[in-house]
N, C-alpha and C positions, 0 to 999 in steps of 0.2 A: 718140196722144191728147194735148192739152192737159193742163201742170202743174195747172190746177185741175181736168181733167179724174180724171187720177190721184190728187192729195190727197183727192176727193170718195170714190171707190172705196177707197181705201186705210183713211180713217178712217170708212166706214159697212159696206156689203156684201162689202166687199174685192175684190181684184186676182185673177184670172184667168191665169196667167200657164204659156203652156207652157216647162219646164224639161228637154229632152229627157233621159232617155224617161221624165218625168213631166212631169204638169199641178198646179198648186200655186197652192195659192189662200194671198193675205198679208193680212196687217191691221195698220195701223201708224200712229198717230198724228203720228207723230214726223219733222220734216222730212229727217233727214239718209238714213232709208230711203228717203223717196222718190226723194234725190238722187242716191240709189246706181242704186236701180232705171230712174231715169228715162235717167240717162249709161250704163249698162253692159248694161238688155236692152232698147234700144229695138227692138233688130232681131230680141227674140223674137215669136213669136205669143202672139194673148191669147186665151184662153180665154173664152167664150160666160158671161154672167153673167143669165142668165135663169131658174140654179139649176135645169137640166136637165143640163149637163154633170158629169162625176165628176172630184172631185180627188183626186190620190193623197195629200195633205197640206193639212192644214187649219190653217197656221200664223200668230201674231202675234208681232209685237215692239213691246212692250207700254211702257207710260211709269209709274215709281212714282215718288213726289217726298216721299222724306223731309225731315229738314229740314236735314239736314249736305249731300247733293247731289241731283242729280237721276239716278237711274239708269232700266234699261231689263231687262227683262223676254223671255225667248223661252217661246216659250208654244205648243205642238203639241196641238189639242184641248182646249184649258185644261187640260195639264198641263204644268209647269213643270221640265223636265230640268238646267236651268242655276244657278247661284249669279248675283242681280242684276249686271250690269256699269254704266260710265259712259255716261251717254245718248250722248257724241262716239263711244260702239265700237257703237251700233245695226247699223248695216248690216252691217259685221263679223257681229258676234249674229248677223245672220240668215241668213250666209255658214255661220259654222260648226254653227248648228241644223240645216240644209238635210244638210250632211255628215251629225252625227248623226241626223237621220230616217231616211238609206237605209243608212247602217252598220247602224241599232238593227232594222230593219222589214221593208228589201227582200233575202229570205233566198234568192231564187229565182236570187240568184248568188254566186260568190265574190268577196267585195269587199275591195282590197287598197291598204292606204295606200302609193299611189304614182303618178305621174306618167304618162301614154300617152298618146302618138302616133301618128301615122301619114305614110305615105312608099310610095308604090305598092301601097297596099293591105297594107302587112304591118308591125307597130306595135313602136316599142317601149319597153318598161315601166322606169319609174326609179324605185324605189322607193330612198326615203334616208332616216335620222333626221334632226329637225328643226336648222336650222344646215348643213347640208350643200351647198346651193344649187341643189337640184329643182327649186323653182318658178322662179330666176331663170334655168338652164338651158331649163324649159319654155318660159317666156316667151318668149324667145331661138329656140329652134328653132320655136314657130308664128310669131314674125314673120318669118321665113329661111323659112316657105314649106310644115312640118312643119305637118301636121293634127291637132289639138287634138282627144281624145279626154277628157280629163280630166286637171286638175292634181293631184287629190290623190286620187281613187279609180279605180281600174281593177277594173271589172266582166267579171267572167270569168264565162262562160257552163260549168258543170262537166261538162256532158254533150258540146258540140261542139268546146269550148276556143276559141270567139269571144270578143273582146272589146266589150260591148257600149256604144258613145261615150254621153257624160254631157256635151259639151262646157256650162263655166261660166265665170265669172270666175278668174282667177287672181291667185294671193292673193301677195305683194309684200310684203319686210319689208325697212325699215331701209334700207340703204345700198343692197340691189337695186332700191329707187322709181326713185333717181337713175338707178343703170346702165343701166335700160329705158329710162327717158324721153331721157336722155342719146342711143342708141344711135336710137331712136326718135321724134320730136319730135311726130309728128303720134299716135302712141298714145295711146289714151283710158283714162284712170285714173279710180276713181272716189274714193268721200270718203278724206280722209284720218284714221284713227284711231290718235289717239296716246297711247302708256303706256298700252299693253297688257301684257297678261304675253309677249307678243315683242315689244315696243318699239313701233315704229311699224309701221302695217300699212294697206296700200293695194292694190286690186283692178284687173288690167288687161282692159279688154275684151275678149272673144272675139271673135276675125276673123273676118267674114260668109262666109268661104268655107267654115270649121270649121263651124257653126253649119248653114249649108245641107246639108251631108251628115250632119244628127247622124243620118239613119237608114241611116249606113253601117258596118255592121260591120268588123273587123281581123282576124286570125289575127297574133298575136304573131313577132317572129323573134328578139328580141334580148333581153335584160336586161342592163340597165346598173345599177352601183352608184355614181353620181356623188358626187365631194365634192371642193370647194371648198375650198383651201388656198394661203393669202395668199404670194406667191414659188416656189409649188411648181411644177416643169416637170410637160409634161404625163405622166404613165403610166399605159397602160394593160395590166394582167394580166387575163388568162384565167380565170375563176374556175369550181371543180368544181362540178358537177351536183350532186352530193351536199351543198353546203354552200349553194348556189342555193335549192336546195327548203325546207332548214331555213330559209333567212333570212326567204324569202315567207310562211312557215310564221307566221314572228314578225311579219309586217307584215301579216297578214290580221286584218278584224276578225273573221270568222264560219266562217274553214275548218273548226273544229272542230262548229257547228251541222251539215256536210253529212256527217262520221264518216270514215268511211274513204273516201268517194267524193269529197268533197274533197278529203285528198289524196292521192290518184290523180290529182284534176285540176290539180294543182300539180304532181304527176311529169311528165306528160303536157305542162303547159306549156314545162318546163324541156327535157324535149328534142327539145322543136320548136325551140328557141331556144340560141343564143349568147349565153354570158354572162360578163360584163368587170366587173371595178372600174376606175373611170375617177376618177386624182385631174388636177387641173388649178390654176392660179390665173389663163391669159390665156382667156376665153370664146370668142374666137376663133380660139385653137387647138382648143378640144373642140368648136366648130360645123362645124369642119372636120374634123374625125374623122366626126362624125355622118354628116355628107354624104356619106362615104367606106366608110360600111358596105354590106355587100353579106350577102343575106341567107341562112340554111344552107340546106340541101338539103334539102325538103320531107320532112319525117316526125311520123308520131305523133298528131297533129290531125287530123281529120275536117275 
C-alpha cells in the first residue's frame, strides 16, 4: 500500500498485519512506527480490515506530550504494560510490546528467550544473556543462508517438541548495526533508536525466503550457548544435559505455567539435541563452525 495509504490505517481503524503465527492489528499516530513498519514488513501480508477478521492482538503505540518531552505509549487493549519511553524508541516500543503480548498470553507453548534457526529442516536454539551477541550471531547466520525462525523467542511445542517459527525483525544494538550492514550493504535496517536502556537499537529485516516458510515447523538438534568476547579464540565445550535443562529452565518465560509437563519438555528437548558453549570474538570463524554442524542421532522427539 501507499505511505498515505498506511498513515491513514495506522492513525484511524488501524493496520491489519499478519505476524506469523499471529494476525495483529496497530494503531499509531506517530511517524517513526510507521517507518518501521513500512521498511521492515512490507513483504508481510495484511490482514482483511472489514472487521470480520480476528486479531490475536489489539495493540497501539500511543503519543503523550508532556511539557519536558514528547514520549510514547504501548498500549495492548488500552492497557498499559510499559513505563512511557522517548517518541525516537516508538517502533522499538512496538518491537518489545509484541514480545511481551506472546511471553504474557500465548501459553499454549513453551516460550524461551532465545534465538532459532533453521538448516535442513532441524533448528538450532541460542539462547544467551543480553550482551552476549545472539542477535548479531542470528543476523549473521540468516544472511549465510540459515532460516530465521525467531530472534528472541523460541516456541516450543510441549507435547511434539516442534519448534513453532515466529519469524520477526531482528533486534541490533550498538556496534552490531555496523557489523551487519558492514558485512551486508544491501540489508534493510529499520529506524534508528537512540539512548535506550541498550544504547542504540536498530531492527534488521527478515529475508523473504525465512518469512515464506513461516508455516514450517523445526524439530530442534543443537543448543548452542554463544558469547562474544573481544580477542577471544574460538572455543568450543560440550556442555551436560543436566546443566542444559536448568539453563533453559532460567531462560523460559512460562515453563513453570505448564508444571511438570513442561519440564519434561525441556528434558525431552535437551536430548534430542547437542549442546556447546561457543565463546568466539572473529564471527567468521563461529559461521563456520555453524556450517559444520552435523546433526545427533534421532531420539526422544516425536
Amino acid at each position: 500500500m501507499s505511505r498515505p495509504q498506511l498513515d491513514r490505517l495506522l492513525r484511524g481503524e488501524g493496520l491489519g498485519i499478519v505476524i506469523p503465527p499471529f494476525v495483529v492489528r496497530v494503531r499509531s499516530p506517530i511517524p517513526v512506527v510507521a517507518d518501521g513498519l513500512e521498511r521492515l514488513y512490507s513483504d508481510h501480508l495484511l490482514a482483511p480490515h472489514d472487521g470480520a477478521g480476528f486479531f490475536d492482538f489489539h495493540v497501539a503505540v500511543e503519543a503523550r506530550r508532556p511539557w519536558f518531552r514528547p514520549l510514547c505509549i504501548f498500549a495492548l487493549d488500552d492497557r498499559q504494560p510499559f513505563t512511557p519511553l522517548a517518541q525516537g524508541e516508538a517502533f522499538a516500543l512496538f518491537e518489545w510490546g509484541l514480545n511481551w503480548c506472546v511471553t504474557s498470553h500465548c501459553h499454549q507453548w513453551i516460550s524461551l528467550h532465545a534465538a532459532v534457526l533453521e538448516r535442513g529442516g532441524r533448528a538450532v536454539v541460542l539462547p544467551a544473556p543480553p550482551g552476549a551477541g545472539k542477535s548479531t550471531l542470528c543476523a549473521a547466520l540468516m544472511l549465510r543462508g540459515w532460516r530465521l525462525l525467531s530472534d528472541e523467542l523460541t516456541l516450543l511445542e510441549p507435547g511434539s517438541g516442534w519448534v513453532v517459527p515466529s519469524p520477526r525483525p531482528i533486534s541490533l544494538k550498538n556496534a552490531s548495526i555496523d557489523v551487519i550492514r558492514e558485512r551486508n550493504p544491501g540489508c534493510v535496517l529499520g529506524p534508528l533508536a537512540h539512548d535506550t536502556q541498550k544504547g542504540t537499537v536498530a531492527h534488521l529485516k527478515v529475508l523473504p525466503e525465512s518469512l515464506a516458510r513461516a508455516e514450517e515447523r523445526a524439530l530442534p538438534a543443537w543448543v548452542v550457548f554463544p558469547r562474544y568476547e573481544r580477542g577471544a579464540a574460538l572455543q568450543v565445550q560440550p556442555r551436560a544435559k543436566a546443566t542444559t535443562v536448568v539453563e533453559l529452565a532460567r531462560n523460559s518465560f512460562n515453563q513453570h505455567v505448564h508444571g511438570r509437563g513442561g519440564f519434561e519438555a525441556l528434558v525431552r528437548l535437551v536430548d534430542a539435541c547437542d549442546s556447546f558453549d561457543l565463546r568466539y570474538s572473529e564471527l567468521d570463524q563461529a559461521l563456520a563452525w555453524f556450517d559444520a554442524l552435523q546433526p545427533p542421532s534421532p531420539a526422544g522427539v516425536s
